[in-house]
C-alpha positions as CSV (number, residue, x, y, z in Angstrom):
1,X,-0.1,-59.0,-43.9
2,X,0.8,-57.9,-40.3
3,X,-1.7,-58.8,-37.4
4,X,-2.4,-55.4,-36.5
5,X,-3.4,-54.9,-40.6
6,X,-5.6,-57.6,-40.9
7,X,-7.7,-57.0,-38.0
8,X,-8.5,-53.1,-39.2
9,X,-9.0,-54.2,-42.7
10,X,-11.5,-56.9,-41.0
11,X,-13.2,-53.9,-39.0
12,X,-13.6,-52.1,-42.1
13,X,-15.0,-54.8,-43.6
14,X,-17.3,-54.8,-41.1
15,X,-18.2,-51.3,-41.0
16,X,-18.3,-50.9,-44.8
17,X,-21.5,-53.8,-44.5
18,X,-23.4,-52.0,-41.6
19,X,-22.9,-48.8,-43.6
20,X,-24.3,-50.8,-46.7
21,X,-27.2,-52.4,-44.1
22,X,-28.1,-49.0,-43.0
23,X,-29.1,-47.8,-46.7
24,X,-25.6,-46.0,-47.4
25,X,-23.8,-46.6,-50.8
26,X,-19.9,-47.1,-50.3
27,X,-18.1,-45.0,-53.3
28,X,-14.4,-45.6,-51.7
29,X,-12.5,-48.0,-49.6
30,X,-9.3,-46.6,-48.2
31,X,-10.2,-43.4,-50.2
32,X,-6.9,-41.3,-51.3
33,X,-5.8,-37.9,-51.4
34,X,-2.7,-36.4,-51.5
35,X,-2.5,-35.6,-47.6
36,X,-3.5,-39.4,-46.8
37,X,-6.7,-41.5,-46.3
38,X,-10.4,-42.1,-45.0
39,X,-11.2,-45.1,-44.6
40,X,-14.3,-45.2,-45.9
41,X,-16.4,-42.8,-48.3
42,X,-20.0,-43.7,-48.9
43,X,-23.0,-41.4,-49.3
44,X,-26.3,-41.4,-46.9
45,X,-28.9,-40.2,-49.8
46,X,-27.1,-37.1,-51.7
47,X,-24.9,-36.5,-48.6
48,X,-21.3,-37.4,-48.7
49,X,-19.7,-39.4,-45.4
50,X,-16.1,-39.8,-44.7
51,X,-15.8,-42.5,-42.2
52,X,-13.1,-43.3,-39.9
53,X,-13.3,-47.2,-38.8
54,X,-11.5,-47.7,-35.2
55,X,-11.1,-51.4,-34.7
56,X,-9.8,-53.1,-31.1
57,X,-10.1,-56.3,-29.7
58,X,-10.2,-55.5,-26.2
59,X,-11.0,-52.3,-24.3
60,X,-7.9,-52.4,-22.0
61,X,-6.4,-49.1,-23.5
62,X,-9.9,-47.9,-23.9
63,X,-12.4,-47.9,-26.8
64,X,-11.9,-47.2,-29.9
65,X,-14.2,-43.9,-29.6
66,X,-11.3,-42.9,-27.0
67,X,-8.6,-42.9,-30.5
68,X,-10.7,-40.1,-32.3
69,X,-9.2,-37.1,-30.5
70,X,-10.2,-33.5,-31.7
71,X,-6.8,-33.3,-33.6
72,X,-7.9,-36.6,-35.6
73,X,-11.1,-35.1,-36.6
74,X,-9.4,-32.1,-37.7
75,X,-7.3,-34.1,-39.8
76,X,-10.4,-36.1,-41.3
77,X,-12.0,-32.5,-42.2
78,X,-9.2,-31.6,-44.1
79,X,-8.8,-35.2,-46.0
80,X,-12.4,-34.6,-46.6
81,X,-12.0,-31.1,-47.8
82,X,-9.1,-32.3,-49.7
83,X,-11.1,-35.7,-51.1
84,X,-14.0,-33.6,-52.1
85,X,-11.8,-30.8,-54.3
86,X,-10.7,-33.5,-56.0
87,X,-14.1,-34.8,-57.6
88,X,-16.2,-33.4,-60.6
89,X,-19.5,-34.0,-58.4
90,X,-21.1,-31.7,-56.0
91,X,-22.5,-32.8,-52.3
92,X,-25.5,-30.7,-50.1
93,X,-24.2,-32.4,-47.5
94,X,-20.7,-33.8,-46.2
95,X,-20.5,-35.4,-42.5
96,X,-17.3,-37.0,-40.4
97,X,-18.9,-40.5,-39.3
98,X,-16.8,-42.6,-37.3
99,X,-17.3,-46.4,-36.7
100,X,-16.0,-48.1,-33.7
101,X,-15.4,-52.1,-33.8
102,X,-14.6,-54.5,-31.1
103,X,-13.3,-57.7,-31.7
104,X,-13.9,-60.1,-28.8
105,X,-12.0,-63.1,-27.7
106,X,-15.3,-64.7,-28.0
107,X,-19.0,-63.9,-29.4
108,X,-20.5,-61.5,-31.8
109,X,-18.3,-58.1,-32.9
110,X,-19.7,-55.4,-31.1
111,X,-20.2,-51.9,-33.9
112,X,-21.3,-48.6,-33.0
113,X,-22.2,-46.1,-36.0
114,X,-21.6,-42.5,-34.4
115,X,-23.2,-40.5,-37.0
116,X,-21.9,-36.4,-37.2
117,X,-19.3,-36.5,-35.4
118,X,-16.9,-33.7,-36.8
């Protein structure tokens, strides 16, 4: 496994247990469709939550809030859209959530859970 692979699949490991920690049930790591992938699917009550984990381990090219630009949200609402046609089950509510993980030389990870975003 490349570097670069193992620490976002660390991140998401990450995320997926504060998502867990925070009440949320995770139905899908690395969920598919046919236009590509969210990283993580869980739902918040009867609410679905596509969740995009950003993972860095320094802020030098800014942090991983700065990566979600409006034309990646765009894209997470359509892998959503497209996710969600593809099951039998109905959702009241479906919300963009993105998770943003930084990976210090040294110390604790830092995680911020930006709930709604798109």
């Amino acid at each position: 496994m490349r570097a670069i692979d193992a620490v976002g699949d660390y991140g998401e490991r990450l995320a997926e247990r504060l998502l867990v920690d925070q009440g949320m049930t995770v139905l899908e790591r690395r969920g598919r469709c046919r236009q590509g992938e969210i990283d993580i699917v869980a739902l918040d009550g009867e609410g679905l939550v596509g969740c995009e984990v950003k993972t860095r381990r320094s802020l030098l090219a800014g942090t991983p809030a700065d990566a979600v630009t409006p034309v990646k949200l765009a894209r997470l609402r359509r892998l959503a859209a497209a996710w969600l046609a593809q099951q039998p089950r109905w959702f009241p509510d479906v919300r963009i959530d993105v998770v943003c993980v930084v990976l210090p030389g040294r110390g604790a990870p830092r995680i911020e859970h930006l709930r709604g975003v798109a």
